[in-house]
N, C-alpha and C positions, 0 to 999 in steps of 0.2 A: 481610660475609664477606671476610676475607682475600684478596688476589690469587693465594698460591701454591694456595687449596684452589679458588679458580674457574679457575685454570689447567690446574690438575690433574684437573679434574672434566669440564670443556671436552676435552681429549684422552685420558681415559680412555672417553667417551663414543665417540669418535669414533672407536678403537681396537677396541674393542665393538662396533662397528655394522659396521665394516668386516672386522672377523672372520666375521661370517655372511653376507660375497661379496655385500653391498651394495654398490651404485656409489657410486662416490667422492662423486660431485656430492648425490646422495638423502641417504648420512652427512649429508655438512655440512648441508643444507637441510634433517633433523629436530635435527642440534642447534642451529641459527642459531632455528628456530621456539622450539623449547623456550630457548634463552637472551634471545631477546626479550622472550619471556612472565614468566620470573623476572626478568626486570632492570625492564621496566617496567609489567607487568599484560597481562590479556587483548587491551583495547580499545586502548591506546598502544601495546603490544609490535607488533600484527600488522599497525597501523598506521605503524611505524617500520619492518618487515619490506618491507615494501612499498616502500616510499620509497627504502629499500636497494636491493633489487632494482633499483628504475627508474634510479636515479641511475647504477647501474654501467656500465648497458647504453646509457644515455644519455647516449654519448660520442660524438663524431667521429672521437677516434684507436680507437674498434676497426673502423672501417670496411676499414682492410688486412687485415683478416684473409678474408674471403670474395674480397674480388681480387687476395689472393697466393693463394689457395687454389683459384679459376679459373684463373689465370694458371699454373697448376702442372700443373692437370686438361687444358688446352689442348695445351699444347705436349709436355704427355704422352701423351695419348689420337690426337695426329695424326702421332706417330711421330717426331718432330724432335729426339728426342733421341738416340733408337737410329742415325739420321743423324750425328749429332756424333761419337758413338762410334765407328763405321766409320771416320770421319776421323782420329779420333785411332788407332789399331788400325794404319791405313796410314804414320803417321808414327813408330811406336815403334819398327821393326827390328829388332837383335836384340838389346836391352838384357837383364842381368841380370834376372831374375823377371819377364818381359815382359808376362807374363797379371798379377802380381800388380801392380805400375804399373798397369796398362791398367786395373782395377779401382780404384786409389785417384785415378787422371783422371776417368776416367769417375765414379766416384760425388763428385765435387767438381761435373763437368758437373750429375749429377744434382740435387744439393744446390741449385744457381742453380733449374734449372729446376721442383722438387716440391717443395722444401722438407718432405718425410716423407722420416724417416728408415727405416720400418720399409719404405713402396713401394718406396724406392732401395734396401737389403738385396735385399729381393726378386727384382727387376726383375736388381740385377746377377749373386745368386746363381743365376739360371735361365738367365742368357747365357752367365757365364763359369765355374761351376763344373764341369759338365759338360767343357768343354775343355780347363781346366788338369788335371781327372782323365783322360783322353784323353792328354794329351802327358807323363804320369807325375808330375806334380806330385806331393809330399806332403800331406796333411792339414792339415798346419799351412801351407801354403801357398796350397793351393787354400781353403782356408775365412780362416784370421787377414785377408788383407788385403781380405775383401768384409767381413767383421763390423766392421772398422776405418775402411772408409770409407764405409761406409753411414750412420753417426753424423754424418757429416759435413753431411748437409739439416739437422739443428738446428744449425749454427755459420756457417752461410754465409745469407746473405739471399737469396731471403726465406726467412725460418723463423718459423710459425706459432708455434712454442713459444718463440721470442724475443717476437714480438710479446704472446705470454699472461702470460711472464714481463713484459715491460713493464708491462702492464694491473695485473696483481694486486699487484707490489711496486712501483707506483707510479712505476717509472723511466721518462725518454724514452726513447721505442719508437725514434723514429729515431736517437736518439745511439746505442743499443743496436743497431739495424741495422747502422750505420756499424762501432761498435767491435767485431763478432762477424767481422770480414771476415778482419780480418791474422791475429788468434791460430785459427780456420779454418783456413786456407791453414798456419799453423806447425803444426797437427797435420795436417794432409798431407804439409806437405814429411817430416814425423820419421817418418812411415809409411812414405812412400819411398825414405828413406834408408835405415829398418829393412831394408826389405824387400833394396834393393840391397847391404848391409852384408851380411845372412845369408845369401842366393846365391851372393855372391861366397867368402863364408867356406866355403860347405856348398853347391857348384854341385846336389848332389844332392837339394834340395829342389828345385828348379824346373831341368830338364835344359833344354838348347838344344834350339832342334827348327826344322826346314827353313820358313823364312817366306818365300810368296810374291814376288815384285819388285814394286814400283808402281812405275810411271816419276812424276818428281820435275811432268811438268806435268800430270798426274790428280788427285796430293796436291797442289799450290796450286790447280786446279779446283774439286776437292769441298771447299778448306780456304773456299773463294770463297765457293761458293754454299751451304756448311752452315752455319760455321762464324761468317763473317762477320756474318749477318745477326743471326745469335742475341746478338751482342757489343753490337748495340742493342738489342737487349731489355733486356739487364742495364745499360746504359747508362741506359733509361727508369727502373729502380729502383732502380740505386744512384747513380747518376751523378748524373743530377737532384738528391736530396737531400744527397750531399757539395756542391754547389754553390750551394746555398742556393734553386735554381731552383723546387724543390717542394717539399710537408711529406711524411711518408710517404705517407699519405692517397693525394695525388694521386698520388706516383712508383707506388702500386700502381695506381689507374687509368691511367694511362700505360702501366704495363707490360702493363697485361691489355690494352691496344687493340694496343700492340704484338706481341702474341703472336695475338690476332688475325687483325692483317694479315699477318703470317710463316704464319701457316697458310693462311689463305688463297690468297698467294703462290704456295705449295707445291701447292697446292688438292687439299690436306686437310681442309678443313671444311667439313662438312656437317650436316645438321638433326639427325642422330644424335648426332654428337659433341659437337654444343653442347649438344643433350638431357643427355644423362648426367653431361657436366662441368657442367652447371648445378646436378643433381639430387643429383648427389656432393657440388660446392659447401654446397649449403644441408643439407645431413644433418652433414656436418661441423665448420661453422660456428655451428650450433645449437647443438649439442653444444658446445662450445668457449668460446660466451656463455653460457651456465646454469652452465658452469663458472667460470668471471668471477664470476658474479654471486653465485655458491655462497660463491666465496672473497674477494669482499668484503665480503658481509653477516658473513661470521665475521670479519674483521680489525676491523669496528667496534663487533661486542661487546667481541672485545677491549678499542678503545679506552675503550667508554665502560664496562664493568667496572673500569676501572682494572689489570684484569694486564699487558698490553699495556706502558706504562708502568711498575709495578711492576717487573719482568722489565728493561725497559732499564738500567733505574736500580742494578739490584744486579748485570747483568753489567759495568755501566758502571764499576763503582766497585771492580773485582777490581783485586787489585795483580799483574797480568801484564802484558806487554808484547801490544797488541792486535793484534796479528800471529795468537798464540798464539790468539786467542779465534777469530780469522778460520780459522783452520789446524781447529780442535776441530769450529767450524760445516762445513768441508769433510768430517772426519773422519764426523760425524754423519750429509750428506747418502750417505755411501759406503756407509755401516751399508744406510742404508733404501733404497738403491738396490737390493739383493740380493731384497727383499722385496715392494715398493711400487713402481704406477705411476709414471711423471713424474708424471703429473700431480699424485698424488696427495703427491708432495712437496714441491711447487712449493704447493699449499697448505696444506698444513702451516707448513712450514718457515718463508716471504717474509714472512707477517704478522706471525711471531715475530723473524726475523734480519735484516729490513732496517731498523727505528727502531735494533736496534742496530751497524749497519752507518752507518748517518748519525751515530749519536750515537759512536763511536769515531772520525769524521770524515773516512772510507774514503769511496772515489766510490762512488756506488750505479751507473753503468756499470760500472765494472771489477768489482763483484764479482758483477753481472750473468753480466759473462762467464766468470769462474770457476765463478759454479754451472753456469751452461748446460755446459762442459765436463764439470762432472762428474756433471750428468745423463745427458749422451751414453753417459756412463763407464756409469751403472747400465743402459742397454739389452743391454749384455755382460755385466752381474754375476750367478753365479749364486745362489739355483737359478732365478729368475724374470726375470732380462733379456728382454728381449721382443724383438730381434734374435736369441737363442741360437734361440730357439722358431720365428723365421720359416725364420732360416737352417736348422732340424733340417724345415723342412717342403718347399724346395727340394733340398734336399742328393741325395747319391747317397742306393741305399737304404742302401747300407752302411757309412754315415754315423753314429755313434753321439752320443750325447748328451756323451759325457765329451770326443769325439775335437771338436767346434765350442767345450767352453769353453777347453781346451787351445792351440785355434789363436786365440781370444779374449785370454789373457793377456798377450801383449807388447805389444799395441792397448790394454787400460788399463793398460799400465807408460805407454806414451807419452802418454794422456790424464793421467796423474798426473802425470806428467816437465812437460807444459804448463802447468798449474795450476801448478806448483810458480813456473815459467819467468816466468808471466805474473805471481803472487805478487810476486815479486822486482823483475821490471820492467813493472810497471804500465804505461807507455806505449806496449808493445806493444799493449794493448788503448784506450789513452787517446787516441791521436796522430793518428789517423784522424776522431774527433768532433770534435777541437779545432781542424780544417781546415774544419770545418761556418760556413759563412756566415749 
């Protein structure tokens, strides 16, 4: 059989199955069974199915994924973040769209400490939407800058969905950790500037309003005892591996003992909180390896059908400039954003676009980090973004559905404005792995 009609057959399948609101992971793992079975027989197929399965799971790099994902549950569940936040709060003043800033800080804070994107929406649209609609904020003010920085736990480390992308398209997890940092932080700062840009043009989207005094030795007190300590946490995870001192692996154990001892410092932890954040840990982390394993057993039918291969070879040999194929592959993940889980693109897509992403001779880190941007991009996209829907579920009541994708639009202009940014200058996202010892 031809490679285009087992390719074709392979995701018409998988389109089919996932029309009738079957889970992502179930699709792939009844067409991975049924493609083992036709490539090698009953008894070699289910016995190579297997083998699949173990070998995925039987890795040492997915081990960060359950102690970034404790380390998240921790320092979230014993309150030390919403502590950060107070600090930051004290030190804004009266800047232009003060609540909207304070919202794309804080969901950056978030980002370090939960690495989920839809918690940190959450978490921020329940603190701060209420009070930007309170002090007359607009719509587009009080909603764009929490939808925009709530994406931000998938681009700053740790992020689960960096490490997934790692696993499945086969990239270093830690180069990937390292390089998701800077271009991160450049869609916050562009959100920031958005936001101070529009305030300033249009004061009547985010009005001034009478803020409190701190005296200046409260704010280096609380900057002391909040603020400080938490800069070793991230320290233990990011620091250690730019240094060569740890592999991911361990920087995520470090950081979850670190988080630990900040809680307990704080003496926040207690038998409950461990309870739940263990039990959160392992429901989410399950989940997250049978997705792994989902989408690696389908990347080796691929290879050993031959479409996999097939497929590299005839986009390989198009006479365009591979910029243009790279730009098509973004174009593609934008379509299905609208429609489709991450997740569910993340394995689709990685088994098909990263042999061609090596074979055009592109970093597989950098374009790591373009897609992760413009997945973030599809948690906004409508009609099925999966931020629209958190944020429609905090929101005022009078909150409408059209009125969050509206404040949603300028947040993916500036996720596509990065992508584009990063496109161009690669070493934004390059320059920070290439400091890796």
């Amino acid at each position: 059989m031809d490679w285009p009609i087992i390719l074709i057959l392979l995701f018409a399948g998988l389109i089919i199955l996932m029309l009738t609101g079957m889970q992502i992971f179930l699709a792939f793992m009844i067409i991975n069974l049924v493609g083992v079975v036709v490539l090698f027989g009953f008894n070699n197929g289910m016995t190579q199915f297997t083998l699949s399965i173990s070998s995925s799971l039987n890795s040492f790099v997915l081990v960060p994924i359950p102690m970034f994902m404790l380390l998240g549950e921790i320092l979230f569940r014993t309150g030390v973040a919403g502590k950060v936040v107070e600090v930051i709060d004290q030190w804004m003043g009266k800047m232009p769209g003060r609540l909207g800033l304070m919202s794309v800080l804080a969901g950056t804070v978030f980002a370090v400490l939960t690495g989920t994107s839809a918690a940190s929406t959450a978490l921020l649209g329940t603190m701060l939407t209420p009070e930007m609609e309170k002090q007359g904020y607009k719509k587009s003010m009080s909603l764009g800058p929490i939808l925009g920085s709530g994406g931000l736990a998938i681009l700053i480390p740790p992020s689960s969905l960096a490490i997934m992308l790692g696993a499945i398209g086969e990239i270093s997890i830690g180069k990937l950790l390292i390089a998701i940092i800077v271009p991160g932080l450049l869609v916050a700062a562009l959100c920031a500037g958005y936001i101070i840009l529009r305030c300033v043009i249009d004061p009547s989207q985010a009005p001034p309003y009478r803020v409190e005094p701190v005296s200046i030795s409260k704010k280096l007190k609380d900057t002391v005892i909040y603020v400080l300590p938490l800069t070793l946490v991230v320290f233990l995870v990011i620091g250690v591996v730019i240094l060569g001192v740890a592999t991911p692996t361990e920087a995520a154990a470090s950081g979850c003992v670190g988080a630990f001892i900040l809680a307990a410092l704080y003496r926040k932890l207690n038998l409950e909180v461990i309870h739940e954040a263990i039990l959160d840990t392992v429901k989410n982390s399950a989940m997250i390896l049978i997705i792994i394993a989902a989408s690696t057993t389908f990347s080796q039918i691929l290879s050993f059908s031959g479409a996999g291969r097939g497929f590299v070879n005839a986009v390989t040999v198009l006479d365009v400039a591979p910029m243009v194929i790279i730009a098509l592959m973004m174009g593609v993940i934008a379509v299905m954003g609208g429609f489709m889980s991450l997740v569910s693109i993340m394995m689709i897509c990685l088994p098909i676009f990263m042999p061609v992403v090596r074979g055009l001779g592109f970093s597989d880190v950098w374009f790591g980090v373009i897609f992760l941007i413009n997945i973030e991009m599809a948690m906004l996209t409508p009609p099925l973004g999966m931020n629209l829907y958190v944020m429609a579920g905090v929101a005022p009541k009078d909150t409408t559905m059209m009125d969050i994708i509206k404040a949603a639009v300028p947040f993916m202009v500036i996720d596509v404005l990065s992508i584009i940014i990063i496109m161009f200058v690669p070493q934004i996202a390059l320059w920070l792995p290439s400091l890796m010892t």
